[in-house]
N, C-alpha and C positions, 0 to 999 in steps of 0.2 A: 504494500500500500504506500501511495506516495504520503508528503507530510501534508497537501493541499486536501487528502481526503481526509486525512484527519484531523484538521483544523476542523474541517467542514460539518464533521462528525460533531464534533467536541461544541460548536458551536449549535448546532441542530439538539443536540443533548441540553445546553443551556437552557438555550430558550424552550425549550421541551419542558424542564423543569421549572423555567419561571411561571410560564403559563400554568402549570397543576398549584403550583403554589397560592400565585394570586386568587385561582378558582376557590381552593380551600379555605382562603381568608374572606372570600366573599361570603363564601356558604358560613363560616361560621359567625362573622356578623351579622348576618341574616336571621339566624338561630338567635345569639342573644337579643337583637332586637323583638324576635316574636317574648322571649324570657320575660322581657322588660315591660310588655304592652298589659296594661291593667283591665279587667273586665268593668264594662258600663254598668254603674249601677243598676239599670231597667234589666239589664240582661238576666241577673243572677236576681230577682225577687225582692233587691233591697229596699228596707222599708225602717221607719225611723224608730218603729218601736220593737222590744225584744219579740221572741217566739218563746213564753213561757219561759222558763227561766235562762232561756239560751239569749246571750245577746253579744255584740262586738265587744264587747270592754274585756270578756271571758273565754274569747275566740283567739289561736294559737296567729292570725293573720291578721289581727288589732295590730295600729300603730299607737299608741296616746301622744296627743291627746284625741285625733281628730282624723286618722291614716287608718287603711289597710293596704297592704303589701298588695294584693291580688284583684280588691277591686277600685274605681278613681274614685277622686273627689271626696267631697267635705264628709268624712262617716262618724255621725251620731254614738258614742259610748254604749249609750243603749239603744240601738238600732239589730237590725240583723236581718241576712241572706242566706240561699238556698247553700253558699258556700262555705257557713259556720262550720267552725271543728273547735272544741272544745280544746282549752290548754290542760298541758298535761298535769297531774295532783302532783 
């Protein structure tokens, strides 16, 4: 083989590898951005008052004073959605 095919190689390899690379950083931005995206309150049944004794303030996805991790917007202490999960005892 001459040195021009191997250049040629080495060079087609590169860029062979930048492109899978770049691809893989796309897809995994993509991934954290779905991670990051919060459910709409309407979606999940949020409502401002608790469900019996279940309510956001006692939910493992409460932010205090006023967050949940999972769904947007301004959430009531004692509110709660179809996505409640009780904190652990």
């Amino acid at each position: 083989m001459s040195d021009d095919n191997i250049k040629s190689r080495r060079a087609a390899l590169k860029q062979g590898l930048a492109v899978l690379t770049a691809t893989g950083m796309l897809g995994i931005a993509a991934k954290a951005g779905a991670q990051s995206a919060k459910a709409a309150p309407a979606s999940v049944a949020y409502q401002t008052k608790p469900n019996g004794s279940s309510q956001c303030s006692n939910c493992v996805q409460f932010v205090a004073p006023n967050a949940c991790k999972i769904v947007s917007g301004t959430i009531s202490p004692s509110g709660w959605c179809e996505l409640w999960s009780p904190k652990s005892a």
